[in-house]
N, C-alpha and C positions, 0 to 999 in steps of 0.2 A: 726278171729285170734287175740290172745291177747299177749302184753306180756307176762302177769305171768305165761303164759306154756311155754314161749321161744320161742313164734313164732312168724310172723309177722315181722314187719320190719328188726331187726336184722337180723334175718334167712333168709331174704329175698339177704341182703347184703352178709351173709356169704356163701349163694350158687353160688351166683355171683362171689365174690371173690376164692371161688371151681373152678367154672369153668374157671375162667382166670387161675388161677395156673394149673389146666389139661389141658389147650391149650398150656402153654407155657410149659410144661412137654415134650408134644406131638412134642413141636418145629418146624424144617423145614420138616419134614419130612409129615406132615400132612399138612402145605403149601403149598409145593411141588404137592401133588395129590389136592389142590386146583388148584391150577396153572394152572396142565395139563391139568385138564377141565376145567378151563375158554380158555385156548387155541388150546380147541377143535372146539370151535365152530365159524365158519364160520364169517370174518367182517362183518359189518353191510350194510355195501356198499356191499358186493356179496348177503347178502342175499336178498338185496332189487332186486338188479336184477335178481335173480332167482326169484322173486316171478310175476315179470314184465314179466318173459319172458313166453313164450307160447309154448307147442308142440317141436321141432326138435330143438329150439333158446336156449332151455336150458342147463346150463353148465352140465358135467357132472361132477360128484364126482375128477374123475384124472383129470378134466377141474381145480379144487376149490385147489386140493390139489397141484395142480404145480405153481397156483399163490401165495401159502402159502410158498411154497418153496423157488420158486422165491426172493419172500421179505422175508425170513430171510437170503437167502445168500447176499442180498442187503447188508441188518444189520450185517453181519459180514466182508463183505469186506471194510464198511464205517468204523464201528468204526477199523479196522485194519489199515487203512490210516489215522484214526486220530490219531492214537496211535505211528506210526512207522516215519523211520526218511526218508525225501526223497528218498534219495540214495533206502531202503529198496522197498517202493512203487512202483519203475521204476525197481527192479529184478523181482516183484511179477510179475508187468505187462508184461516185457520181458519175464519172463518164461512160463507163462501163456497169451496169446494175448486175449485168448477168454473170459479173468474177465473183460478186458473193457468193453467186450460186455452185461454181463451178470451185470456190474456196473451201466451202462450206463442206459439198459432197467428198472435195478430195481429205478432207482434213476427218471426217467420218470414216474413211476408209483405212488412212493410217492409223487412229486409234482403234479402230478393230483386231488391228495386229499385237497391240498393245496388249500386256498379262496382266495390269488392272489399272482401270480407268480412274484417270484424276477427278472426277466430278463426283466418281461413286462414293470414294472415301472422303470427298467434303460431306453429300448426302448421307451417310452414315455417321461422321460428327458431328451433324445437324441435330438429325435425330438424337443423338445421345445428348442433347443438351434443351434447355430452355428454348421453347416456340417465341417465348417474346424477343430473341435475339433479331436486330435486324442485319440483311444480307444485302450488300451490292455485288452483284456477278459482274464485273466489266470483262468484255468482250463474250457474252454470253452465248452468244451464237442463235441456235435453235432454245433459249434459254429452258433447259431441261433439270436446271439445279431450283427453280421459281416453281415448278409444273412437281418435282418430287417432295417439299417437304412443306410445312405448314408456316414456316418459318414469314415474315413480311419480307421480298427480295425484290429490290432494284435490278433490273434486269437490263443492263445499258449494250447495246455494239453498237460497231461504227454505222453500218448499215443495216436498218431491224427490217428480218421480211417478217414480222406480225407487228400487233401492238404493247410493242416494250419500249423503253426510251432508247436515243440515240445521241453518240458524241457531239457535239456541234463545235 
């Protein structure tokens, strides 16, 4: 290819620049059906263990698609607590009791993905220090930092499924 017919490198640039301009024509809309499929398929972490598992052990499809569900209704009750004002939080959860649960499990399962848990390394400076220290956990959850160290801890959440205190 030479210039003097017009081709070659400018041509080369001005196809390029074609196609950025028809991508960005096309917009979200062709985004969008990128999106859906890449959020079709399966984490990386379930596919690994389906590929592990063997015979009767393997998930099934409604096994894949309820953990999919699961973590985005996680993802929407989080960021809605981040978003809202107290007061709001403690209706959502009084009106609904069973979004604790369903908070609670998905926010367990995101920290499992996690390479090291925040509560372990409070637990672990616990221990390296004074038992007479006292602790309040706010937002404690399953308060598992009160259950690991000998420490005296205030175990506060919005909504307690035992007997720890609650925000009022």
């Amino acid at each position: 290819m030479t210039k003097a017919t017009g081709e070659g490198k400018g041509t080369r640039e001005s196809r390029r620049g074609k196609r950025r301009r028809l991508s960005r024509s096309q917009g979200e809309d062709s985004n969008k059906e990128e999106l859906s499929r890449v959020r079709l398929a399966p984490p990386t972490r379930l596919r690994k263990k389906c590929a592990k598992a063997q015979g009767s052990n393997r998930p099934s499809l409604l096994d894949k698609l309820r953990l999919r569900l699961s973590g985005g209704h996680f993802r929407m009750l989080n960021e809605k607590l981040y978003t809202c004002s107290g007061n709001e939080a403690f209706r959502l959860f009084k009106d609904e009791p069973e979004l604790f649960d369903v908070y609670h499990a998905g926010y367990q399962e995101q920290m499992s993905r996690w390479p090291k848990q925040p509560v372990n390394i409070i637990i672990n400076w616990l221990r390296s220090r004074n038992s007479s220290l006292i602790v309040a956990d706010f937002g404690c959850g399953n308060a598992s930092l009160a259950k690991a160290v000998n420490n005296k801890v205030f175990s506060i959440d919005l909504v307690p499924d035992r007997p720890i205190g609650n925000c009022l």
